[in-house]
C-alpha positions as CSV (number, residue, x, y, z in Angstrom):
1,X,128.3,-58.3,-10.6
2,X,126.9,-60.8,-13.1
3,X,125.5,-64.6,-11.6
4,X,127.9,-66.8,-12.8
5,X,125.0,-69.2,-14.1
6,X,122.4,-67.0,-16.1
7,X,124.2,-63.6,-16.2
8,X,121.8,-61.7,-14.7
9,X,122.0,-58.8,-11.9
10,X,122.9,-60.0,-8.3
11,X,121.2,-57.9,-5.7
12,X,122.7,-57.6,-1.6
13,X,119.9,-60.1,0.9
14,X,120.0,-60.2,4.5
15,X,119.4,-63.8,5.4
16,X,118.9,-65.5,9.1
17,X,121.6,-67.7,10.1
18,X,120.1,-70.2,12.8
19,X,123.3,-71.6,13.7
20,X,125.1,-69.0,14.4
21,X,122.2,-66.7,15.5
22,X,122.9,-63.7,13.5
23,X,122.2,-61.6,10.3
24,X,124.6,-63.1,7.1
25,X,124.7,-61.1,4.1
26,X,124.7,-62.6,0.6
27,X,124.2,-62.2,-3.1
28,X,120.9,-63.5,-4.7
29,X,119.9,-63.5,-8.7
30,X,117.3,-61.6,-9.5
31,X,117.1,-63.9,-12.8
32,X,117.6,-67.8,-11.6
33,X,117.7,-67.4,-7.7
34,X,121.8,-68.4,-7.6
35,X,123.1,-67.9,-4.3
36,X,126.4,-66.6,-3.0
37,X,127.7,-66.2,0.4
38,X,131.0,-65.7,1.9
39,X,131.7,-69.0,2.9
40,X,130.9,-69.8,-1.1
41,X,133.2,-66.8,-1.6
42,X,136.3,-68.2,0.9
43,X,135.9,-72.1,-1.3
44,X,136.4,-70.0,-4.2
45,X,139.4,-67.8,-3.2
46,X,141.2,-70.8,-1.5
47,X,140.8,-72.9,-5.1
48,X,142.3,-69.6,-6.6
49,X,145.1,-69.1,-3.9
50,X,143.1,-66.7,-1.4
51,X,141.6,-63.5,-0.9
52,X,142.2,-61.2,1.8
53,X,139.0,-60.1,2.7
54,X,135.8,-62.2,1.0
55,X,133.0,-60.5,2.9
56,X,134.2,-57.0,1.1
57,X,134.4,-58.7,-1.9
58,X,131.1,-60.0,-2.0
59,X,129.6,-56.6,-1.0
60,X,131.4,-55.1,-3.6
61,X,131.1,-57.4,-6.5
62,X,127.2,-57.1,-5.8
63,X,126.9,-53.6,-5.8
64,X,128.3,-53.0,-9.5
């Protein structure tokens, strides 16, 4: 997957969610730094009319 902002490659990261104590996986630019998540993902897909699954979207659309 492309960013959305400078086109470059988005890699998988494993980031630290204080709040809910656990491990949340996102997509990072390698190019600008552009973060996206799944709750960015489930905005998105409920502005488009919903996606079933947003988590195994984002882990797919990064690793293409």
């Amino acid at each position: 997957m492309t960013c959305q902002r400078c086109f470059g490659r988005l890699r998988m990261v494993k980031l630290w969610d204080d709040m809910l104590k656990v491990d949340v996986w996102s997509c990072s630019c390698i190019n600008c730094g552009d973060m996206i998540d799944r709750v960015i993902l489930q905005n998105r897909a409920s502005q488009r009319g919903g996606v079933a699954s947003c988590t195994a979207v984002a882990k797919a659309s990064c690793r293409s």
